[in-house]
Every structure is written in C-alpha cells, then in structure tokens.
MISE-26806 format. One record per residue (C-alpha): x, y, z negated; residue in three letters. Coordinates in steps of 0.25 Angstrom, whole numbers. Layout:
# MISE-26806
ATOM       X       Y       Z   residu
ATOM       X       Y       Z      ALA
...
//
This chain:
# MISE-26806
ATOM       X       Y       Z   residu
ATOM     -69    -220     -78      UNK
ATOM     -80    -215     -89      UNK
ATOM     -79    -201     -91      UNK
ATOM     -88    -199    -103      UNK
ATOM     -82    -206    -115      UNK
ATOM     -73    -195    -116      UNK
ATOM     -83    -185    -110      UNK
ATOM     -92    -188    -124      UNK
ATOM     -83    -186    -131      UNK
ATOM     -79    -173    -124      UNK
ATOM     -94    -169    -124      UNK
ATOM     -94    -172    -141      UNK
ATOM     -83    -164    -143      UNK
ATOM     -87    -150    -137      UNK
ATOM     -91    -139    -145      UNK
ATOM     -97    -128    -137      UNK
ATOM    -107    -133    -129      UNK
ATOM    -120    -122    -131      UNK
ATOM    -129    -134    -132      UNK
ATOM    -130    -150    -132      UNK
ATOM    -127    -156    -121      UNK
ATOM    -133    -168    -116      UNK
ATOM    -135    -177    -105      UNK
ATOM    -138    -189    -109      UNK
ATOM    -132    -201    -105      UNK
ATOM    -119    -195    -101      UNK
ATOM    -118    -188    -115      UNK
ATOM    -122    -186    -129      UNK
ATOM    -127    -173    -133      UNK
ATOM    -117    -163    -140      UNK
ATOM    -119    -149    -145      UNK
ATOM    -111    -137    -146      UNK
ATOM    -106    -129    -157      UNK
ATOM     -98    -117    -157      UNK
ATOM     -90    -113    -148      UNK
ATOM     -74    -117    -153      UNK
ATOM     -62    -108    -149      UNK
ATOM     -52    -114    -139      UNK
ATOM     -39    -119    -141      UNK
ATOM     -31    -114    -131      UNK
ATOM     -21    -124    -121      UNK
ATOM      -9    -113    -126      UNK
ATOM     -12    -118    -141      UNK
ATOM      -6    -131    -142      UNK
ATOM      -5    -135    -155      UNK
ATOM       5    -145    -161      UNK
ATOM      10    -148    -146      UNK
ATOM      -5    -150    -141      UNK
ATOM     -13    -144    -131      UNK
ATOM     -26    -141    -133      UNK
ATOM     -34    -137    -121      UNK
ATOM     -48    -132    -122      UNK
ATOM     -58    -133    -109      UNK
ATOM     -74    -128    -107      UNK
ATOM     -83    -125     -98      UNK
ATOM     -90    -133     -85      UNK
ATOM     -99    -146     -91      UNK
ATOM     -95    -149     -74      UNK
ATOM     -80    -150     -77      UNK
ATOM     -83    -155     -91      UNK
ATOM     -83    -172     -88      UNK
ATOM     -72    -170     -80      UNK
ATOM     -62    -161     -88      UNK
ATOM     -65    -171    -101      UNK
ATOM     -60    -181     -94      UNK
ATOM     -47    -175     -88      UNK
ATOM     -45    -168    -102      UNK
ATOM     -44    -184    -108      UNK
ATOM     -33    -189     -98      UNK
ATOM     -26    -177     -99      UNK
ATOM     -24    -179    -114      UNK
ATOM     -22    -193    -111      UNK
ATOM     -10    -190    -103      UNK
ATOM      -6    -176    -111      UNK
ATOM     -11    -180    -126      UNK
ATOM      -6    -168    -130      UNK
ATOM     -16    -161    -122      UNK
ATOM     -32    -159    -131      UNK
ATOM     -43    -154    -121      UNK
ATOM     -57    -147    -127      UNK
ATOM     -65    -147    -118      UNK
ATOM     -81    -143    -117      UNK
ATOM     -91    -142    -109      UNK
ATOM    -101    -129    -109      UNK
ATOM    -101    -125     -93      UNK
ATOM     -93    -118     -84      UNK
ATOM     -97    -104     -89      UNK
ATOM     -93    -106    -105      UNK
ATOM     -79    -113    -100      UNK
ATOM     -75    -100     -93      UNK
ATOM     -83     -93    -104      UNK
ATOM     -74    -100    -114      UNK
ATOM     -59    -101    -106      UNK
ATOM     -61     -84    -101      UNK
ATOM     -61     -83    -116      UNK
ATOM     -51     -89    -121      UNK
ATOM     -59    -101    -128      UNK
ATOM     -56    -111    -119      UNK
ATOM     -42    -114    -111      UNK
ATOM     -51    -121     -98      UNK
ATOM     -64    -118     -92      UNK
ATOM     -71    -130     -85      UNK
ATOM     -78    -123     -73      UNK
ATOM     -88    -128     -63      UNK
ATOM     -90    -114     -55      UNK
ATOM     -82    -106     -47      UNK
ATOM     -77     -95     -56      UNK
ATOM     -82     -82     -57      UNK
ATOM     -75     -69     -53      UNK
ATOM     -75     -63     -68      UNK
ATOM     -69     -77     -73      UNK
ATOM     -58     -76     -63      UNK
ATOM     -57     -62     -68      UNK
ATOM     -53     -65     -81      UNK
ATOM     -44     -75     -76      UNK
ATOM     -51     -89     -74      UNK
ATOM     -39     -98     -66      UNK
ATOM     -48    -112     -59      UNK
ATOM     -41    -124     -55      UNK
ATOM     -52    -133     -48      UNK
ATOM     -50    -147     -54      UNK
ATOM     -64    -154     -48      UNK
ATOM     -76    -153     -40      UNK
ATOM     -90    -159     -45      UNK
ATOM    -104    -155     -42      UNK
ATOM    -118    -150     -47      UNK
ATOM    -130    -159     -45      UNK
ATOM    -145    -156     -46      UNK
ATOM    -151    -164     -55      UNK
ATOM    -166    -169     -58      UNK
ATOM    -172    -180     -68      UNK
ATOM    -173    -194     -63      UNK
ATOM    -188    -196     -68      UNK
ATOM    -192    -184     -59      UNK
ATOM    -203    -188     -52      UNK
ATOM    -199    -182     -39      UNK
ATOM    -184    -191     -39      UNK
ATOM    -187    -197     -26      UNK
ATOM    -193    -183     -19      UNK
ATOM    -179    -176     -25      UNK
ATOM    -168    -187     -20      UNK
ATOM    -175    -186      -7      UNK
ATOM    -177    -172      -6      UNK
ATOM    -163    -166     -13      UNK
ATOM    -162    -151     -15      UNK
ATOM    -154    -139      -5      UNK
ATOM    -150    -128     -12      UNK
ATOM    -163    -121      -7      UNK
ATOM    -171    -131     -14      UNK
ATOM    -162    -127     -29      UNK
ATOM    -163    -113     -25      UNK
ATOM    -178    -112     -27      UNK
ATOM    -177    -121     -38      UNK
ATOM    -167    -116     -46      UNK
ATOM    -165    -103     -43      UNK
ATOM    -177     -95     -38      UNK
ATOM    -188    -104     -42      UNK
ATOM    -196    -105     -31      UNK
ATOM    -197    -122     -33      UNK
ATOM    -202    -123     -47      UNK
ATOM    -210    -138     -41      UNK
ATOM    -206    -151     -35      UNK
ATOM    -216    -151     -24      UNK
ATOM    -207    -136     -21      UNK
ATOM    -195    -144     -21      UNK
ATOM    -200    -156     -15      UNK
ATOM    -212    -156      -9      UNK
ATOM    -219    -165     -22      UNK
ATOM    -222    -164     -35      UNK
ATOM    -228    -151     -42      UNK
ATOM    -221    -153     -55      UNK
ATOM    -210    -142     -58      UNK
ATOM    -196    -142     -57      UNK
ATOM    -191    -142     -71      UNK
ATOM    -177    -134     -67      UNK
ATOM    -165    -135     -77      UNK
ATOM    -152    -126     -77      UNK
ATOM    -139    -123     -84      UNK
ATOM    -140    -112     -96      UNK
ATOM    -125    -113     -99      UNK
ATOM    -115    -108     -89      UNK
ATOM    -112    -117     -79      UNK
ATOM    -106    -120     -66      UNK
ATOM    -116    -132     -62      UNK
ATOM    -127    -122     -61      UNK
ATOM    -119    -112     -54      UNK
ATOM    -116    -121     -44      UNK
ATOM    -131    -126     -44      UNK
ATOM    -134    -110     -42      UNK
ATOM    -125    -110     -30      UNK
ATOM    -130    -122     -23      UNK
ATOM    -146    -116     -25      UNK
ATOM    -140    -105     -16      UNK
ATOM    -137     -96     -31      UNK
ATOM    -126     -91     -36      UNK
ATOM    -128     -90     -49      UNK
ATOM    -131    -101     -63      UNK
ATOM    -142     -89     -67      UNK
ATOM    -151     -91     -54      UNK
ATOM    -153    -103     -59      UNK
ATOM    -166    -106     -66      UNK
ATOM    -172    -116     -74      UNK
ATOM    -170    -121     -89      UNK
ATOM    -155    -119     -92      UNK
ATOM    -149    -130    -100      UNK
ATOM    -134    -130    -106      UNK
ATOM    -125    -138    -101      UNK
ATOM    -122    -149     -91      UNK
ATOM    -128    -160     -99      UNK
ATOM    -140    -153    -104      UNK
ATOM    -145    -148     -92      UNK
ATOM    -143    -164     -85      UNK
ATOM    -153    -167     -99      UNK
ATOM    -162    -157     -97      UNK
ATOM    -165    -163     -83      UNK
ATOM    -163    -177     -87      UNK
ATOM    -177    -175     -97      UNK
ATOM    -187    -168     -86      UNK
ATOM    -192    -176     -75      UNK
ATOM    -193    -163     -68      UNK
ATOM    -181    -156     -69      UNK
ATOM    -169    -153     -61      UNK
ATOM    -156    -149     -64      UNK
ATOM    -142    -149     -60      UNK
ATOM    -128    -155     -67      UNK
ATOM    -115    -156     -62      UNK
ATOM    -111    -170     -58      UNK
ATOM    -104    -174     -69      UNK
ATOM    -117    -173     -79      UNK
ATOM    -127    -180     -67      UNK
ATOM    -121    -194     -67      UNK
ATOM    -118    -205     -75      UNK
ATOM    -100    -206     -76      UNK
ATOM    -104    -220     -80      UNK
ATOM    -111    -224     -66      UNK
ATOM    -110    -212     -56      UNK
ATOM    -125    -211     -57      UNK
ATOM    -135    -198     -60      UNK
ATOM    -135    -198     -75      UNK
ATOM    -149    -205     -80      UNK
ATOM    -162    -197     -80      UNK
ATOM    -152    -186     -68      UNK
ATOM    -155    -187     -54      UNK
ATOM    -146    -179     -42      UNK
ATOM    -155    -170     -33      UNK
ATOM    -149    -171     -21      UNK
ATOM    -144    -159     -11      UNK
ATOM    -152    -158       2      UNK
ATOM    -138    -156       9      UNK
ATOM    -144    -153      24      UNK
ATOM    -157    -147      19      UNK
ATOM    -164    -158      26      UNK
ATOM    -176    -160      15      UNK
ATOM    -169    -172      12      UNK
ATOM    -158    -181       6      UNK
ATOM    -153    -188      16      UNK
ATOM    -140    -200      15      UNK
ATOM    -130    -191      16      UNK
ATOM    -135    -183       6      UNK
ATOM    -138    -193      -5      UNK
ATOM    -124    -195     -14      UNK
ATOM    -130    -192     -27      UNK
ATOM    -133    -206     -32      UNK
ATOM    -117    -208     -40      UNK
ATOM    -108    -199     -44      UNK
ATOM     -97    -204     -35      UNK
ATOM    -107    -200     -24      UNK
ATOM    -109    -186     -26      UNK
ATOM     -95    -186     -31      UNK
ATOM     -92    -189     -17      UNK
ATOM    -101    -180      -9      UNK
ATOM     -93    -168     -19      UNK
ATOM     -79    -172     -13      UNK
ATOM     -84    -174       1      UNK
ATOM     -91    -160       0      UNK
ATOM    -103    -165       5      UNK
ATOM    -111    -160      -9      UNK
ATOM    -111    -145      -7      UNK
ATOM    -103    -136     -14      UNK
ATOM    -109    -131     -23      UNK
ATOM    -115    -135     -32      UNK
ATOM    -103    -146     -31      UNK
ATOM     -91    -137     -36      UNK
ATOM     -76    -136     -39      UNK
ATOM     -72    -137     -54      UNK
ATOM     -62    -130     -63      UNK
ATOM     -54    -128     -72      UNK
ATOM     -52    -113     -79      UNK
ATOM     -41    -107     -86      UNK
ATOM     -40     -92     -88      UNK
ATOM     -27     -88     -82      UNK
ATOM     -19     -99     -80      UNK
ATOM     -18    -111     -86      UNK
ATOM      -9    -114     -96      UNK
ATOM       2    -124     -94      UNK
ATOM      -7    -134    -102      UNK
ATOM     -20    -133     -94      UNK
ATOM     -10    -131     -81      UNK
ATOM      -6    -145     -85      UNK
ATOM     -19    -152     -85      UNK
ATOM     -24    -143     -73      UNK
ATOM     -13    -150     -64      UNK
ATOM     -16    -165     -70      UNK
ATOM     -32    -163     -67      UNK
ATOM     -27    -158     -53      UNK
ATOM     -20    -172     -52      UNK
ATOM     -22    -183     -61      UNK
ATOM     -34    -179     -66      UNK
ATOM     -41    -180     -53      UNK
ATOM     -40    -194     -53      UNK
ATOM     -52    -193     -65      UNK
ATOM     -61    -184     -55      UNK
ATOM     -69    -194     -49      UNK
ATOM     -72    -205     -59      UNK
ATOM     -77    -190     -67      UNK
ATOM     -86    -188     -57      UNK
ATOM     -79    -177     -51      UNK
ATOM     -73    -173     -37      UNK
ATOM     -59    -172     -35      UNK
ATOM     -54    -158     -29      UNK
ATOM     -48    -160     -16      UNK
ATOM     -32    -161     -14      UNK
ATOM     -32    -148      -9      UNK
ATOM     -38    -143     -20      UNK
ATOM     -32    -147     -30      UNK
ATOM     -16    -145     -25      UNK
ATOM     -23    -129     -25      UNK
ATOM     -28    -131     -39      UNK
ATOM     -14    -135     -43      UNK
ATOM      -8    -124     -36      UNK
ATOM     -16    -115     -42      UNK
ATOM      -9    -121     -56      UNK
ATOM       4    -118     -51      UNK
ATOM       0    -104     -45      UNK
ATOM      -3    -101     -60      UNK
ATOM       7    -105     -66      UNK
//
C-alpha cells in the first residue's frame, strides 16, 4: 500500500511549517504561513468532528495515514493535521491550539506537569545519514559509526575530518542538524552519549525534510532523519542521493553481517522489532492530549490500538508489542 498520495496532499495542506520543506523525491516543496487557531474535538459543528493534530514530522506519514481510514469508516470524523516537530506539537496542544500532539521523545517533566496524558501508538527509528556521492561511501559502510564516534562529531567537535573518522581523506565533515524542536535530534543526542538536541552542533535546518535535502546536496555531509524521511515508501530503498551510516553494534572497527540491515526499509524495520537496533535513537511514539482525551480522540485512540495497527508496517513503522498496547488501552479506560 502507497502512503504518499494522501501524504501530498497532507503536506500541501499544512499551514504552520516555519519554513519550506523539501526532500525531493518523496515530496514537493511547501511553505508555512501563519500559524491558524485550532478547532477543538468538543466543537463539532453540524454533527461533525473536527480534530486537529501537530507536532513530530516522525509520527507525521504515519498519523495521515490512520487519520484517512478513519474518516473512511467515521466520515463524520475531519482530521488537520501538520507537521512542524515534536516540540511545536506540544507547544501547540499545552496551549490549547491543537487537540493532539504528535510526539517522538519521551516527555518532559514540565509537559507532564501541565497535564500531557501519552498513549504509545508505534515505535520507528532515527538513522544517520550521509550523501551517496561521498567519496568516502565504501570506507563509511565499512566502518559504521559507535556512539563515541557521533560524540566527537556532533557534540564536542573533536572530529571535524574524515581521516579522524575514518582513517582517510582530509576533506571536512560538513555536519547538519535540526533548528526546530524535535525528537529525532533528541534521540540522536542520546545515542552520542548526550542528552540534549542543544549539544548538538552543526548547521541547523528546519524540519525533517529539509535537513534529509540539505545532506542530499553536499557530497560531504552527514546528518540524521527518522526512517520515514530515508527511504523510498515506493520500493523500501534509502531515498536517492541518502545513504544509512551504519552503527558499529559491538565496537569492533567494523560492520560485520550481522550488523548490515540497512539496505530496505523492511530490513531495519525488522531489526527495530527484534530489538537488535538499539534504543535509542530507535523510540517509541505518541499520541498527546492534555488531560484526558475526549470521547472523540478516545475513539480513534482505541481503533489506532487495534485496526489501525494493521496499517504499521506497509507505513514503515513497527508495531508495539501486544503487551503494550492492551497497557495502552488500559490506560484509555483508566481515563476515563
């Protein structure tokens, strides 16, 4: 099943993206204008639901596509939803201005303070990233990178060259990073032995797509995405001009069989759900209401913990596991 038809259009709709967003192929550039008030869930209007979502570019292919078949089944249901990162959705639903948060971190203790409720709904991942015309690609597959080996890159700078890195080449590392708030750099942060998306240097572009582009168009660059803005939903490959650095998994110096699962999306994919790609910058997913959600969002809650599952993989997702989600609907009926 192809996702992005209904994800273009999605993308072409939004309203509040800070800056255009493009990755190319996967999709057409769009700019943001200013930032519209929500219509919140409780405000139906002639026996119609409108339900408005932002936040986590991560959750963002994934939510367009269970917000379609949902109004499919419930037409009397409308979704809005936008991407413009984890840090704006809860920005946006703490505030009123939004009635769900896409989320792709954990949450912070002041957002649980002002009464964030969670529901886990998918598990994907965050991938480095470097151009395919590097001319180091065969010295990177090989090679692969530990979380060390990001720490010095991206956080305190030590390794500004690929003979640093890799033992060749004195050309410098070109580093890219997210300026918009987000949970893929978050996660990035964490699994180059961080904590934080501010320790993380480089040039900061907005947005999942544009930070993808920006490494697309420098031989030397590096970068990261989430999985869902790295390969192709047409044929499970990296996207063209991205290729996946590897992670060194027994900090051997090199990237043996085992570790090699990056070539598809199904491949990586698998390796999330069998736990074998570490945790982070793989990451469970969420869905935020403040306070509880209102029958309406309880609703669709319960039919993306059930039937929508079945959409997860051919999205590109992983699918919680059973145990997790009976906890996840528990949690619906605890707060209730």
């Amino acid at each position: 099943m192809s996702i992005w038809k209904p994800l273009l259009g999605a993308v072409k709709r939004q309203t509040q993206l800070a800056a255009c967003l493009i990755l190319s192929p996967l999709l057409l550039s769009a700019c943001g204008g200013g930032a519209q008030p929500a219509v919140p869930a409780a405000n139906a209007a002639g026996g119609a639901t409108v339900i408005s979502i932002s936040g986590a570019f991560a959750l963002f292919p994934m939510v367009t596509v269970w917000t379609e078949e949902y109004a499919k089944l419930n037409p009397n249901v409308t979704f809005d939803v936008q991407a413009g990162g984890a840090g704006k959705g809860m920005t946006d639903v703490l505030s009123g201005a939004a009635d769900i948060a896409m989320l792709s971190r954990e949450a912070r203790q002041e957002e649980l303070d002002q009464g964030s409720f969670l529901v886990p709904v998918t598990i994907d991942a965050v991938v480095g990233t470097f151009n395919a015309d590097n001319p180091h690609v065969e010295q990177i597959l090989a090679h692969g990178i530990t979380p060390e080996e990001a720490h010095r890159i991206w956080i305190s700078g030590e390794t500004t060259t690929w003979a640093q890195w890799l033992g060749t080449g004195d050309e410098r590392i070109n580093v890219y990073t997210r300026s918009d708030s987000a949970g893929a750099a978050e996660m990035w942060a964490k699994f180059a032995n961080g904590e934080a998306q501010e320790e993380l240097q480089g040039t900061a572009v907005n947005g999942d797509p544009g930070l993808a582009e920006a490494v697309r168009q420098d031989a030397l660059g590096i970068g990261f995405n989430n999985i869902g803005f790295t390969y192709d939903p047409t044929n499970g490959t990296p996207n063209a001009g991205l290729l996946v650095i590897p992670i060194d998994l027994n900090n051997n110096g090199q990237i043996d069989p085992d570790e090699a699962f990056y070539s598809t999306r199904d491949e990586i994919t698998q390796a999330i759900a069998d736990e074998i790609y570490p945790f982070p910058p793989a990451r469970v997913l969420y869905l935020v209401t403040k306070g509880t959600p209102s029958p309406a969002i309880q609703e669709f809650y319960r039919w993306v913990l059930t039937d929508g599952q079945a959409f997860v993989h051919d999205a590109g997702y992983v699918a919680l596991t059973q145990e997790r989600l009976v906890d996840a609907l528990s949690l619906l009926n605890d707060g209730q």
